[in-house]
N, C-alpha and C positions, 0 to 999 in steps of 0.2 A: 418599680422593678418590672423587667419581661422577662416572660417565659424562652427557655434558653429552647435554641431547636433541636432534636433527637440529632443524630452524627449523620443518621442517615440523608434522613431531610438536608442539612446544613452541607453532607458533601455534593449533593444533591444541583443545591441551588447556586456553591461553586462551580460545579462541571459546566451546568447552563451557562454561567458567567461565561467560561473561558471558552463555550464553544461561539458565545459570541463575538467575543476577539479574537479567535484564531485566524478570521477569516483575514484580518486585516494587517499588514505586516510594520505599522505602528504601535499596535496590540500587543505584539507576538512575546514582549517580556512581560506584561501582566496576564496573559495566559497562560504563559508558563508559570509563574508566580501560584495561580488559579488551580491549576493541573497540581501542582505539587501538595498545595493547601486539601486536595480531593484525597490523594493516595497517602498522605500523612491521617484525615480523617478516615480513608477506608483502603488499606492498603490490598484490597482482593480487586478492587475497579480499575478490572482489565481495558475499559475502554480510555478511562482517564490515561491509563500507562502509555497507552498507543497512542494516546492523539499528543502526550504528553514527550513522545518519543519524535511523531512527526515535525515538532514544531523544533524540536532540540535538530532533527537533519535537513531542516528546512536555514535553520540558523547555521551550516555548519559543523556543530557538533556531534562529530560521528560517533564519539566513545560512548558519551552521553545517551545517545538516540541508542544507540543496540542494546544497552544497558534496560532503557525505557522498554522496548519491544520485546527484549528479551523476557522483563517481569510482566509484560501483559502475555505471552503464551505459558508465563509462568501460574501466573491466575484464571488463566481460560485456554484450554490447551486446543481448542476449537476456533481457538480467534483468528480465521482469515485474515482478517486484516492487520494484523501486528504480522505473520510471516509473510504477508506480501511485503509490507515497508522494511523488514529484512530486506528479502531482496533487492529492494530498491535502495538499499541501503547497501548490499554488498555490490552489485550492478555500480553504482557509484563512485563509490573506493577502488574499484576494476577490480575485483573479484567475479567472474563472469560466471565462473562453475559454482561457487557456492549462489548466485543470482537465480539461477536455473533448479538449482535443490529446493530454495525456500520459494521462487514461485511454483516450483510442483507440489512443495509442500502445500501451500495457500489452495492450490488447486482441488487436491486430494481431501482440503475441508469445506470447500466453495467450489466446485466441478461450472459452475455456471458463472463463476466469477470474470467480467469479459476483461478488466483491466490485466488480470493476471496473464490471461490468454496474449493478448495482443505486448505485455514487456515479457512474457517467455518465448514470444514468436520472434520478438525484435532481438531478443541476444543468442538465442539459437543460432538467427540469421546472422547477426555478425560474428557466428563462431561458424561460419558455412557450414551450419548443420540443417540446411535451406528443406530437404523432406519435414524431417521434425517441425522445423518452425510452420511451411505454407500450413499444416492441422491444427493448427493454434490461431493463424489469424483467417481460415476460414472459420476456424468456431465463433473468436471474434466476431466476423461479420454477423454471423445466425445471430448473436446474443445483440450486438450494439451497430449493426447496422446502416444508422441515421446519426451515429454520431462524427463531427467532425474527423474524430482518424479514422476513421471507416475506411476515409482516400487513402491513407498512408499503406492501411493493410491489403486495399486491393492493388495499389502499386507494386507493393512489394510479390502477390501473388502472381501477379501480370509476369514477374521477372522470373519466377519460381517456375511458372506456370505462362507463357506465352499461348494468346491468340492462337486458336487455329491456324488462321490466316497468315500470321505474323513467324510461322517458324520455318529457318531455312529446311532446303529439299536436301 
């Protein structure tokens, strides 16, 4: 006989499971398998919901995935990052205005959050709401600076915001 594992531990050493396959998208149905086995043993683990959401709109499944995101701010009403992948989840499906609500939402529990900044600067701007957006991908920049879209945000600021030099007289 062995000793069985507390629910805690056992959702525990699922979540680890599945956050090791998530990464890879051969994985991506025994993670989700994983995720689900987490939030059936601990239905409060907001972050299982979320990663368990990301993988369901990474697959596709959009009903699935809001549903996921949804019960992780259901169980952590702080959770950044389930209302950012709203968003990104509404941004998606072309819902643009609700896109913009749940990354302000994200914002409003994560003010430092740079992903949030830089996808509410990118649909501002293709709603030419180009004021609003340039103050989101300069905060972008303050916050993540060196990372790859860095170029994307100051391109986009460039257009916002031209060169001294570069504007007609």
């Amino acid at each position: 006989m062995r000793p069985l594992a507390r629910p805690a531990e056992e959702a525990e050493a699922w979540f680890d499971r599945a956050s090791e396959w998530d990464g890879d998208p051969v994985h991506w149905p025994d993670a989700i398998d994983a995720y689900q086995r987490v939030v059936a043993m601990d239905p409060t683990y907001a972050a299982a919901w979320n990663n368990l959401g990301l993988l369901q709109h990474r697959m596709g499944r959009h009903d699935e995935a809001r549903e996921a995101y949804g019960e992780a701010l259901a169980q952590d009403p702080q959770c950044a990052e389930a209302a950012y992948n709203l968003g990104s989840l509404d941004e998606d499906c072309g819902d643009a205005d609700s896109a913009v609500a749940r990354y302000r939402e994200a914002l409003a529990l994560s003010p430092d959050y740079a992903d949030a900044h830089f996808n509410l600067a990118a649909v501002l701007a293709r709603l030419g709401r180009n004021d609003q957006a340039a103050a989101h991908w300069q905060r972008y920049l303050v916050l993540d600076a060196g990372s790859p879209w860095a170029r994307i945000a100051r391109a986009h600021l460039e257009v916002v915001e031209p060169p001294e030099g570069s504007r007609p007289p």
